[in-house]
MITI-998548 format. One record per residue (C-alpha): y, x, z; residue in one letter. Coordinates in nm, 2 decimals, always signed. Example, Ala and Ser with C-alpha at 12.3 -4.5 7.8 and 13.67 -1.06 7.14 Angstrom:
% residues 2
      Y      X      Z residuo
  -0.45  +1.23  +0.78       A
  -0.11  +1.37  +0.71       S
% end
This chain:
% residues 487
      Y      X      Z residuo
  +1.76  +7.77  -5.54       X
  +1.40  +7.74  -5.44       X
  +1.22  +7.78  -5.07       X
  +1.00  +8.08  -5.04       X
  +0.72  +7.86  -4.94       X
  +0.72  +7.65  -5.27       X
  +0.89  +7.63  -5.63       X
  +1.06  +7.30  -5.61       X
  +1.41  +7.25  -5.50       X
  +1.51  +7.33  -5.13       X
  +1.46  +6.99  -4.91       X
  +1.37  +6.78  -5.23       X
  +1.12  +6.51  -5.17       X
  +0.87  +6.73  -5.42       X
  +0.89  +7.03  -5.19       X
  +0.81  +6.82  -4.88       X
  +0.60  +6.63  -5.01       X
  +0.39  +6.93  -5.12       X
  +0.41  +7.10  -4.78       X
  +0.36  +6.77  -4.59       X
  +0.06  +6.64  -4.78       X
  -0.24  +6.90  -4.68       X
  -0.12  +6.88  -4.29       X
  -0.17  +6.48  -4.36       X
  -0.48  +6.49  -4.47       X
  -0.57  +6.78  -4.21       X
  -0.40  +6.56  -3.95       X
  -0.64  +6.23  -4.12       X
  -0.94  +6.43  -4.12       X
  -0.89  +6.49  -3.75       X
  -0.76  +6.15  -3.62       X
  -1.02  +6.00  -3.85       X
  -1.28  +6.17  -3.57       X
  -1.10  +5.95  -3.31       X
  -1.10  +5.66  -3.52       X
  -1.48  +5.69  -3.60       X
  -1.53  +5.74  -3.28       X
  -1.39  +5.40  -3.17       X
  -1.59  +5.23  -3.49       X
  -1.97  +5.38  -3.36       X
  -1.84  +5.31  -2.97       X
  -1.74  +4.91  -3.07       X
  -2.06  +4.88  -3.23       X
  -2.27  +5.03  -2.93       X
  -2.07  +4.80  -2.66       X
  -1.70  +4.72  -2.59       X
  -1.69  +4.84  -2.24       X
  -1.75  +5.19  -2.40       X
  -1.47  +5.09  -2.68       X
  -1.24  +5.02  -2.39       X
  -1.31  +5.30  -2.15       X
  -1.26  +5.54  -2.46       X
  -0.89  +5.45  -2.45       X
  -0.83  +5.44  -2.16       X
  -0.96  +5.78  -2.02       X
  -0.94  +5.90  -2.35       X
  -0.53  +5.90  -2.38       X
  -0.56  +6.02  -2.07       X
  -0.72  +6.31  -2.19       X
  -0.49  +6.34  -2.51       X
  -0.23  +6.37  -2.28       X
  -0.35  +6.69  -2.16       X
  -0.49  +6.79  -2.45       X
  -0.19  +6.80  -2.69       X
  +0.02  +6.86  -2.46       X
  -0.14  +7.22  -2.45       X
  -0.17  +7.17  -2.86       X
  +0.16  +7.10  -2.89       X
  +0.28  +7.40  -2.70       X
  +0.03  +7.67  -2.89       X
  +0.18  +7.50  -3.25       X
  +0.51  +7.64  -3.16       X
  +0.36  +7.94  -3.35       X
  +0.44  +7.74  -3.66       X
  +0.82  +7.74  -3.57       X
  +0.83  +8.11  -3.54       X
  +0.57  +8.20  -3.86       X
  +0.84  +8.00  -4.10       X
  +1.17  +8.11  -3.93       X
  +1.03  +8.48  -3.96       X
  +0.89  +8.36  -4.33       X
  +1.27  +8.25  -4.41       X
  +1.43  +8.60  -4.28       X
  +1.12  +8.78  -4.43       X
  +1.04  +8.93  -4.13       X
  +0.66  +8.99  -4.24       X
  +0.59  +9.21  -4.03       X
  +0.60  +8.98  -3.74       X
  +0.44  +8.63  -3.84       X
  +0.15  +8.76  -3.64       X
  +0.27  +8.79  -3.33       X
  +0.39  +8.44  -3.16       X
  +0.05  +8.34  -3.31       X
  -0.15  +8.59  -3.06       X
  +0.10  +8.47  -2.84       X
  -0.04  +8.12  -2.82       X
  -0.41  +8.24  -2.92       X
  -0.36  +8.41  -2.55       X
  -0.23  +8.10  -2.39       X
  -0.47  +7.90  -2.52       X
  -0.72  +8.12  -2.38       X
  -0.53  +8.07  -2.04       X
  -0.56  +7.73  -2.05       X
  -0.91  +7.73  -1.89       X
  -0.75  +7.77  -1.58       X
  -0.61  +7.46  -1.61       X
  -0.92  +7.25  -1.76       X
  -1.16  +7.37  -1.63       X
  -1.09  +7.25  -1.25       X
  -0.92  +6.93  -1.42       X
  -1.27  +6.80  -1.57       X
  -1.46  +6.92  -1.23       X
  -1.15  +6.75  -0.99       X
  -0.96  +6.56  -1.22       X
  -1.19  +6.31  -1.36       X
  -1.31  +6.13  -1.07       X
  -0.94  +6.15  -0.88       X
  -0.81  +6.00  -1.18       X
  -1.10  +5.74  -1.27       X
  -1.28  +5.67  -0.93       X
  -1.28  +5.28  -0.89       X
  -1.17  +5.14  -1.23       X
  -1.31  +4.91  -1.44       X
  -1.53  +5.13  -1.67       X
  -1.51  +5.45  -1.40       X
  -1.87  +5.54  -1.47       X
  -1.77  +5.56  -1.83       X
  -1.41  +5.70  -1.83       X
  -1.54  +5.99  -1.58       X
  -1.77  +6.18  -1.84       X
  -1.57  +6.09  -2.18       X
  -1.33  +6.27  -1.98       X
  -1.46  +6.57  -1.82       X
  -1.61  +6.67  -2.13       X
  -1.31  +6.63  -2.31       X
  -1.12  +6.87  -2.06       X
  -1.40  +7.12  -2.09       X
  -1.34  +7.21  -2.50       X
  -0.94  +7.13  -2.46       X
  -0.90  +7.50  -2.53       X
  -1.04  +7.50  -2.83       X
  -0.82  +7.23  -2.99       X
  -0.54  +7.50  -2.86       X
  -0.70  +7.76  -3.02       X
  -0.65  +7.55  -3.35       X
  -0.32  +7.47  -3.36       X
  -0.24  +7.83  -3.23       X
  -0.45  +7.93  -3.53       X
  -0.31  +7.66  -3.79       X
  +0.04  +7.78  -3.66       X
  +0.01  +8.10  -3.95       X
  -0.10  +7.91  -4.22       X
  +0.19  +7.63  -4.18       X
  +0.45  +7.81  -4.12       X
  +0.37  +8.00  -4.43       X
  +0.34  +7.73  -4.67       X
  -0.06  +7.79  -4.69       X
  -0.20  +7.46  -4.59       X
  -0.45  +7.39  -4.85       X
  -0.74  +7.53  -4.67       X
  -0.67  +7.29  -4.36       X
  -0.75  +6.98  -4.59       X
  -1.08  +7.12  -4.67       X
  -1.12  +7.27  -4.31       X
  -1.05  +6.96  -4.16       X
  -1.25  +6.78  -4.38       X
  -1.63  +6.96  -4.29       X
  -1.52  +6.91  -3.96       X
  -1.46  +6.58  -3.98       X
  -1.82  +6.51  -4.18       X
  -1.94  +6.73  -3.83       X
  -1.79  +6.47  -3.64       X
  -1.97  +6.19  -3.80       X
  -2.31  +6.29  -3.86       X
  -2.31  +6.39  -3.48       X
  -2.11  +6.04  -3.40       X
  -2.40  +5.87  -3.50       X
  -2.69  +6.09  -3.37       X
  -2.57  +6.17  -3.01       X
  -2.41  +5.81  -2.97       X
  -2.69  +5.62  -3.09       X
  -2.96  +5.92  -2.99       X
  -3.28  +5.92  -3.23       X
  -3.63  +5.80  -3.09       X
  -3.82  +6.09  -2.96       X
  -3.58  +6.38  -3.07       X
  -3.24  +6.28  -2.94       X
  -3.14  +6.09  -2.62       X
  -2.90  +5.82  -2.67       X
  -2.60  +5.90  -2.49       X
  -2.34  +5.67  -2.56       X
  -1.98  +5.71  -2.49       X
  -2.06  +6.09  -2.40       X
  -2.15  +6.16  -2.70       X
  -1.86  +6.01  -2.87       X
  -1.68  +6.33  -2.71       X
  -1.93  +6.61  -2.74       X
  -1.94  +6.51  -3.13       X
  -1.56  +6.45  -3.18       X
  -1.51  +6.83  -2.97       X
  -1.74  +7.04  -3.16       X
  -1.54  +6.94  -3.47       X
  -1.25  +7.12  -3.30       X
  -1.47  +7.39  -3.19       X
  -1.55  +7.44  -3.56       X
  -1.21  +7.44  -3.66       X
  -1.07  +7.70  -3.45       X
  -1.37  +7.94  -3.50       X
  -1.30  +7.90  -3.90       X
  -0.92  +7.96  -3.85       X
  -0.94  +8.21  -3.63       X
  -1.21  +8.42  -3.87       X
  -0.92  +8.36  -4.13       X
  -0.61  +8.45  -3.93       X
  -0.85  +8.81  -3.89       X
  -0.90  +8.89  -4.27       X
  -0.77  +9.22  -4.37       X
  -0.49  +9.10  -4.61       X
  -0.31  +8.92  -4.28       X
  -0.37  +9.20  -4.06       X
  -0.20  +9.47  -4.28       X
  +0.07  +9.24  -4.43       X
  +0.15  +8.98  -4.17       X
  +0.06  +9.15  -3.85       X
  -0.23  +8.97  -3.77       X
  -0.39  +9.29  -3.58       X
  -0.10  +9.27  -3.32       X
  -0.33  +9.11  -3.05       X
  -0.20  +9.30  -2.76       X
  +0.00  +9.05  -2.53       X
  +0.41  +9.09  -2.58       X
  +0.58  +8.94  -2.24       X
  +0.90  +8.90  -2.44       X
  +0.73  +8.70  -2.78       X
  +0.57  +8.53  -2.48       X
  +0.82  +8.41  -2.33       X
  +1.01  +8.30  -2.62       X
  +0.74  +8.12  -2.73       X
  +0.72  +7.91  -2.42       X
  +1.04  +7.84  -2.41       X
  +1.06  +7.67  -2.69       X
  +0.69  +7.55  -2.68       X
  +0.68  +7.41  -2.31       X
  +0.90  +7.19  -2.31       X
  +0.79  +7.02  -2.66       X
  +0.42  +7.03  -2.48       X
  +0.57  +6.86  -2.14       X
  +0.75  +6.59  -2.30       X
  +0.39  +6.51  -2.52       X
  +0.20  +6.51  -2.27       X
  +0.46  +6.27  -2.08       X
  +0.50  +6.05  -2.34       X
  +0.12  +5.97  -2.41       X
  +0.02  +6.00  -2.01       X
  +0.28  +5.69  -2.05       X
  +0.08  +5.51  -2.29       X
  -0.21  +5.60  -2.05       X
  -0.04  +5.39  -1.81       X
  +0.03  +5.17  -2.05       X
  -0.39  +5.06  -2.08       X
  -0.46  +5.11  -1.74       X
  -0.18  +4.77  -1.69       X
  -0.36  +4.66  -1.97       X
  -0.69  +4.69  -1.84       X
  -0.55  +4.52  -1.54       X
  -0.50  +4.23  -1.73       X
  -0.77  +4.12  -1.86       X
  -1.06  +4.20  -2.10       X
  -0.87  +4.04  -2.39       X
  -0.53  +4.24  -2.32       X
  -0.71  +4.58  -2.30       X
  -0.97  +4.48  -2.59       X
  -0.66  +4.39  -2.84       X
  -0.44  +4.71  -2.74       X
  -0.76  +4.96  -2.79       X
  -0.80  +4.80  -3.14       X
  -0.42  +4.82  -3.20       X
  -0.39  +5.17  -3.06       X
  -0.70  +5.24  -3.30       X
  -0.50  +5.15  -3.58       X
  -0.16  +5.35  -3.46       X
  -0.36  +5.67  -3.39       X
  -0.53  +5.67  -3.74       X
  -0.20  +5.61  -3.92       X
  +0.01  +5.82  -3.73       X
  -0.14  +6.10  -3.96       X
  +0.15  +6.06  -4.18       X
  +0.42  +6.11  -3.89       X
  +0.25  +6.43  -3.73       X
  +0.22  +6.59  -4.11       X
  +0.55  +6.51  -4.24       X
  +0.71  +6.61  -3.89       X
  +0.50  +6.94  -3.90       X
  +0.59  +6.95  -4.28       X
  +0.99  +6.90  -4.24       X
  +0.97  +7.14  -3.89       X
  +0.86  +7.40  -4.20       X
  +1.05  +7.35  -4.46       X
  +1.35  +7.36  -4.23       X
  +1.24  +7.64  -4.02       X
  +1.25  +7.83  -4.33       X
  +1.63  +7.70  -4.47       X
  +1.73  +7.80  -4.07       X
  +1.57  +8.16  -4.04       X
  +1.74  +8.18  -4.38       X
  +2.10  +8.01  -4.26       X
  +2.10  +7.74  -4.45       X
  +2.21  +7.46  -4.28       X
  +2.36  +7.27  -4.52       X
  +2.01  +7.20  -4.67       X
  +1.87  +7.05  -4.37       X
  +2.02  +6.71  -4.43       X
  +1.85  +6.70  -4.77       X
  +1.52  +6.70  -4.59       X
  +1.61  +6.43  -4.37       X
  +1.68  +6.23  -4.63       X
  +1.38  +6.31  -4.82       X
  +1.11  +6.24  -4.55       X
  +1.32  +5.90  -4.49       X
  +1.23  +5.82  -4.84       X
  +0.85  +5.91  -4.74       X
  +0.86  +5.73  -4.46       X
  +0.98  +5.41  -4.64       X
  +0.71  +5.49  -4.91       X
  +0.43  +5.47  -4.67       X
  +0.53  +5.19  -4.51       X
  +0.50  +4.96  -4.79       X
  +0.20  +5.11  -4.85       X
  +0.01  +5.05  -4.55       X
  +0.20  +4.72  -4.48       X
  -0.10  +4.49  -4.61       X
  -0.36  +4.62  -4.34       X
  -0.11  +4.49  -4.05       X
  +0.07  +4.21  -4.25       X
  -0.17  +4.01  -4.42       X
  -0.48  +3.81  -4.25       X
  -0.51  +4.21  -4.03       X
  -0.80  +4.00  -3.86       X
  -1.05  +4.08  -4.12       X
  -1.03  +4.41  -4.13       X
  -1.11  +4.40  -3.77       X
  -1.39  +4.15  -3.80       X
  -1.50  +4.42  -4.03       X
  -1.48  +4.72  -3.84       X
  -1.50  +4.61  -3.49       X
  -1.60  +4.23  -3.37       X
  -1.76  +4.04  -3.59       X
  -1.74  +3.70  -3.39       X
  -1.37  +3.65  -3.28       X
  -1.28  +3.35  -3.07       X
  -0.95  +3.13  -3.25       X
  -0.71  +3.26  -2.97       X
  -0.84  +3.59  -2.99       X
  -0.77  +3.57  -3.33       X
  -0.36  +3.40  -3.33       X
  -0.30  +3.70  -3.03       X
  -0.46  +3.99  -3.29       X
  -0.23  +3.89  -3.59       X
  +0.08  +3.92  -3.39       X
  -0.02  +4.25  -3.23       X
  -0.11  +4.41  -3.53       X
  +0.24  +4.31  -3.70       X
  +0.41  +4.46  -3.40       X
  +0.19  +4.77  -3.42       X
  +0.30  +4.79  -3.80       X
  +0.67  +4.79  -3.69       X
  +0.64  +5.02  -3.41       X
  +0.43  +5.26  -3.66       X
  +0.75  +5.31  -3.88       X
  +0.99  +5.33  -3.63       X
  +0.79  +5.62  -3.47       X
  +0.73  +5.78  -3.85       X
  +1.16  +5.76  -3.85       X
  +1.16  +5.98  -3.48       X
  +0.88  +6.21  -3.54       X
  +1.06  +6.34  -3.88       X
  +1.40  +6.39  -3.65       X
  +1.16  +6.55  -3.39       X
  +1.05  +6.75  -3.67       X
  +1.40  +6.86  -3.75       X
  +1.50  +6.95  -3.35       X
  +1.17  +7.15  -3.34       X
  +1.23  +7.41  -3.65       X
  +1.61  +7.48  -3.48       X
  +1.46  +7.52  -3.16       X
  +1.61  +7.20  -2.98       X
  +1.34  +7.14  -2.72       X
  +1.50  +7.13  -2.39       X
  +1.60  +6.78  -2.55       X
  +1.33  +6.64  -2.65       X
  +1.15  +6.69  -2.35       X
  +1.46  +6.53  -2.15       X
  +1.48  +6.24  -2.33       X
  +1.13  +6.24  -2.43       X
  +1.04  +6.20  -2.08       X
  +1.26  +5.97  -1.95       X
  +1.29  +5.72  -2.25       X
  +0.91  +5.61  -2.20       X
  +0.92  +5.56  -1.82       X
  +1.27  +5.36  -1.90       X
  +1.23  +5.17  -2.21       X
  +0.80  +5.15  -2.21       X
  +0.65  +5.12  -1.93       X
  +0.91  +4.96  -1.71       X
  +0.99  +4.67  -1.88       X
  +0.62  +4.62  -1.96       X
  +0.56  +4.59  -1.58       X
  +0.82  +4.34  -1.51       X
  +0.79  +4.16  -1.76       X
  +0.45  +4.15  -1.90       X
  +0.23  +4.28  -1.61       X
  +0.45  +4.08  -1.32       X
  +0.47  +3.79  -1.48       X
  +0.09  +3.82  -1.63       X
  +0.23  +3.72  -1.97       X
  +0.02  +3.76  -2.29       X
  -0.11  +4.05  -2.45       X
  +0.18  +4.00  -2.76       X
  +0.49  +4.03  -2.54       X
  +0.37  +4.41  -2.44       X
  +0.31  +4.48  -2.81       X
  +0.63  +4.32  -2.88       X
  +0.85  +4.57  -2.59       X
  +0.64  +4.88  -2.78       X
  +0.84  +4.78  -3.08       X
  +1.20  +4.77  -2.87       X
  +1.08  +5.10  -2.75       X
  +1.00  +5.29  -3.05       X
  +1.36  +5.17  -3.21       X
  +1.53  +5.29  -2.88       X
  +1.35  +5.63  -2.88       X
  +1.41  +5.69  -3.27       X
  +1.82  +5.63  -3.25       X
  +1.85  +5.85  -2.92       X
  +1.69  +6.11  -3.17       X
  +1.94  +6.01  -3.48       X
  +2.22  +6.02  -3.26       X
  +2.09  +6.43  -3.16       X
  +2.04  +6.52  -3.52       X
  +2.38  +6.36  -3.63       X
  +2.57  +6.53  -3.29       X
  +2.46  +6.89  -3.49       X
  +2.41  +7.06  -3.15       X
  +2.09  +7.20  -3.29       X
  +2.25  +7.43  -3.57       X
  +2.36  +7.63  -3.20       X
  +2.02  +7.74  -3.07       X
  +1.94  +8.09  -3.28       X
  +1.60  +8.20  -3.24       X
  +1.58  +8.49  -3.44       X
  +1.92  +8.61  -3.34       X
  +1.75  +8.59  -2.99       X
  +1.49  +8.78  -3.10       X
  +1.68  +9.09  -3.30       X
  +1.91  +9.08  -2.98       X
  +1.59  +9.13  -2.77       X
  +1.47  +9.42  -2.98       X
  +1.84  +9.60  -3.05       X
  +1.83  +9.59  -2.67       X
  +1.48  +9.80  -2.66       X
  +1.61 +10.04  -2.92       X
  +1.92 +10.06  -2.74       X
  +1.72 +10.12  -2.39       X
  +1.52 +10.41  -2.57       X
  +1.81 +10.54  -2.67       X
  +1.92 +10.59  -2.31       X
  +1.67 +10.75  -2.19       X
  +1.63 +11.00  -2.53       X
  +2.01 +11.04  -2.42       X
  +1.92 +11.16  -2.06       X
  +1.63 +11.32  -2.14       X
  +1.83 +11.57  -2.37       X
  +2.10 +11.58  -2.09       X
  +1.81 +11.68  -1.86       X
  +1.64 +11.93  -2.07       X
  +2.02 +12.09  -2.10       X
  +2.08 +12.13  -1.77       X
  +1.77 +12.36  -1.75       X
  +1.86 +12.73  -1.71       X
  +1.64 +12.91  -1.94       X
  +1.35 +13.14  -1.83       X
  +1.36 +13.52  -1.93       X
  +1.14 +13.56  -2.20       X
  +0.89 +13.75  -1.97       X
  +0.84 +13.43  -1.75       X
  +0.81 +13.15  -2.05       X
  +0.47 +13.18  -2.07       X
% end
């Protein structure tokens, strides 16, 4: 049998693959804006390098925490795509396109209030504070996108992300290096600043292309892209299964926030090496966030269709993906690592610099596939709905296994930079078999989202129906009028 999204074989590694690929390279094109960013901030001064990561997770925090609660569209598009529910696709994406819109409410007073409450006193304060308030002002519009990119996932449709995400990310660039740098006479050189203002106007473009896309005629007559009037009920479905997803993100990376703050308490050399690292992690972790978006697709559809004896097929695909890719990029963390960032980010590197960079970047390399393994489960729990756990044991297991031992270990005992690195790597392997053990436990073939949703509108008919029913009963209870009095 073959998926409606694709002509390959349900779960096969071709049919994946072929849905997982253009969200990579969306997700590359995108991340590459960060990682360019870090590149043009290196080579303008360290301290801007540094603050970047620190503020700037921070910032991601919030930021996909809200994305990751608008790209819950994505779950309902494919689930309504597998029960061919057309009709409908469009309406958990206005859903999110609304709460997105709502979110100015929240980051708006966040980059007026926020950034100095959060950043007053640190190291690089005068930094941190305006990469991120201006990063808080355009959050909405990276919601907008992934409310927006929501349709065209869930759909199968992802080929005009890649080239989306690519102009955006050629945006990003050409404005990296103007607004960083400034030019003589035309454009003031603003640093760290403009790092953000470049990096959000390539989100900005995305959503405003999307958007303009999600409107054409074909969607709103076939797919219900025209339903833009808010529905409580979609609403609220949407948010339950989007909230807790975008709480246990946010979480999770305001942990690694905490994570370079101890860093930065360290030392210059503990924060320097865990930006570059974290550099490295972000840029990669394209591959997890498409094939986790991919597989949440491909298995949305087999569940909206009840197939749930395919699911496992698509585990074991992606963990053939995984597997793939980490051979693959295993020579830019496992052999001489140093020179790439000699290349890309200090040229002159002190010998103990040096011994402490190797060892981190090997132990970024392992932590990178142990989090590709967890985001593909994650993945899975996310097409069946399976939320409420993540965010339980998303939340707890980086306060517990992360950040804890970090402190009393590493930050108490003012150990080196490679025995936090190393604890990431004990964390990541924790956090990936608490999700294996989910997956195998099949609690998540129970959770029934579109039952939930024909329940919800068999209860409207049958509510109609009532009052049709007393209506009539009203009207029969009328005596008549003579036919001189009718009038």
């Amino acid at each position: 049998m073959h998926n409606p999204l694709t002509r390959h074989p349900e779960g096969s590694i071709r049919e994946l693959w072929k849905i997982s690929l253009p969200l990579m390279i969306s997700t590359l094109a995108s991340l590459f804006m960060i990682f360019t960013d870090r590149i043009f901030l290196a080579h303008y001064s360290i301290e801007a390098l540094n603050a970047s990561v620190t503020s700037g997770t921070f910032a991601w925090a919030l930021m996909a925490g809200a994305g990751m609660i608008t790209c819950m569209s994505e779950v309902f598009v494919a689930q309504y795509n597998g029960a061919r529910h057309y009709k409908r696709l469009g309406l958990p994406v206005w859903q999110m396109v609304w709460f997105a819109l709502f979110t100015v409410l929240f980051f708006f007073p966040m980059a007026i209030w926020g950034a100095p409450l959060f950043f007053g006193g640190d190291r690089y304060a005068d930094l941190e504070i305006g990469y991120f308030r201006l990063l808080m002002y355009f959050s909405p519009a990276y919601a907008l996108l992934m409310a927006f990119s929501g349709f065209f996932i869930g759909r199968g449709k992802t080929k005009v992300l890649i080239w989306l995400a690519i102009l955006a990310n050629l945006l990003n660039i050409i404005l990296d290096r103007i607004l960083i740098f400034g030019i003589p006479g035309v454009v003031p050189e603003m640093g760290i600043e403009g790092a953000a203002i470049a990096t959000c106007f390539g989100y900005l473009f995305e959503s405003a292309v999307l958007g303009y896309l999600f409107l054409k005629k074909e969607n709103r007559e076939q797919f219900g892209a025209s339903h833009w009037k808010i529905n409580w009920k979609e609403m609220k479905k949407c948010l339950r299964v989007g909230c807790p997803q975008g709480i246990f993100y946010a979480l999770e990376v305001f942990g690694w926030a905490v994570f370079y703050w101890m860093m930065t308490d360290l030392g210059e050399k503990h924060i320097t090496i865990s930006s570059i690292c974290q550099t490295f992690t972000i840029l990669l972790s394209f591959f997890a966030d498409g094939l986790s978006r991919g597989s949440a697709a491909v298995a949305g559809n087999l569940i909206g269709s009840r197939r749930y004896h395919l699911v496992p097929k698509v585990l074991k695909s992606g963990f053939i993906l995984v597997c793939v890719f980490s051979v693959a990029t295993s020579a830019i963390f496992m052999f001489d690592p140093v020179d790439t960032v000699k290349l890309l980010f200090i040229h002159d590197l002190d010998p103990a610099f040096q011994s402490s960079m190797d060892v981190c970047m090997i132990f970024a390399f392992a932590y990178i596939f142990f989090e590709g393994l967890r985001w593909l489960f994650s993945g899975l729990l996310i097409a069946a709905g399976d939320t409420l756990f993540l965010l339980l044991a998303g939340s707890l297991s980086v306060w517990v296994f992360l950040l804890a031992p970090i402190y009393w270990i590493v930050v108490k005992q003012n150990l080196p930079v490679e025995y936090a690195w190393g604890l990431t790597v004990i964390y990541a392997a924790v956090f990936f078999a608490v999700y294996w053990l989910r997956f195998r436990s099949g609690s998540w073939q129970k959770i029934d989202l579109i039952a939930q949703a024909e329940a919800g509108q068999e209860h409207l008919a049958q509510e109609h129906s009532k009052q049709d029913k007393l209506i009539e009963a009203a009207r029969s209870n009328i005596p008549e009028l003579p036919e001189s009095q009718r009038e």
